[in-house]
C-alpha positions in Angstrom: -16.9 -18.8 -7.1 -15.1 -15.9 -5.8 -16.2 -12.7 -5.6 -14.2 -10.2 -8.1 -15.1 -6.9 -6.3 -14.3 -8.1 -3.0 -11.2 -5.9 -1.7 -8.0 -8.2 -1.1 -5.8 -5.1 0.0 -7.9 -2.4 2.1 -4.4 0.0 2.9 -4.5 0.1 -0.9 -8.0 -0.9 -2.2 -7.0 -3.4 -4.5 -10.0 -5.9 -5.3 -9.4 -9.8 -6.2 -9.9 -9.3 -9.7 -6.7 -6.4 -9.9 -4.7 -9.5 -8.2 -5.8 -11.8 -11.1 -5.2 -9.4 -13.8 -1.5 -9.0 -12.6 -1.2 -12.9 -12.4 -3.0 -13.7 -15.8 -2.1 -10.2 -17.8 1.3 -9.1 -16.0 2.7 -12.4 -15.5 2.8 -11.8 -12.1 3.6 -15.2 -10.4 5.2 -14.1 -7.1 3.9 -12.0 -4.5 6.8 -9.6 -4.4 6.0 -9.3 -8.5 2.3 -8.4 -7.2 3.3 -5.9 -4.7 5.4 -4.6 -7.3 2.4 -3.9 -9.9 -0.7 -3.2 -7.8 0.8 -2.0 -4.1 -1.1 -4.8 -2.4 0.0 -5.7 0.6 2.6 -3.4 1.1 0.8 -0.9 3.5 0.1 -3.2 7.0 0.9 -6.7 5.4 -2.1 -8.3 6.5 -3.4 -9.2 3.1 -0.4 -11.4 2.2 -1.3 -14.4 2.8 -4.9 -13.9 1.0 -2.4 -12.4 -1.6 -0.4 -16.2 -1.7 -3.8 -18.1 -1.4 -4.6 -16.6 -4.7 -1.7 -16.7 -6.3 -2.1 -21.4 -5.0 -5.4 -20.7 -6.4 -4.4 -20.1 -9.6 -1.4 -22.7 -10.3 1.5 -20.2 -9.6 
């Protein structure tokens, strides 16, 4: 099981479980939808693909 604390997004300090609010409470079910409401991975980008690998995880 993942770890909802761990930080997805260091530029912005956005943990796992601020991704999968936005996917499961926002409706959030494209990256540029979860840059949009939590700033993740819009500093250095290198998050992004952690970003899309949760958003696989979850069926979107």
């Amino acid at each position: 099981m993942a770890d909802k604390d761990e930080i997805i997004c260091n530029c912005m300090g956005v943990t796992r479980q601020e991704i999968e609010d936005a996917i499961t409470k926002d409706n959030c079910d494209t990256l540029e939808k979860i840059q949009d409401k939590t700033e993740a991975g819009t500093g250095c980008g290198s998050c992004v693909e952690d970003i899309e690998d949760i958003l696989a995880e979850m069926g979107k």
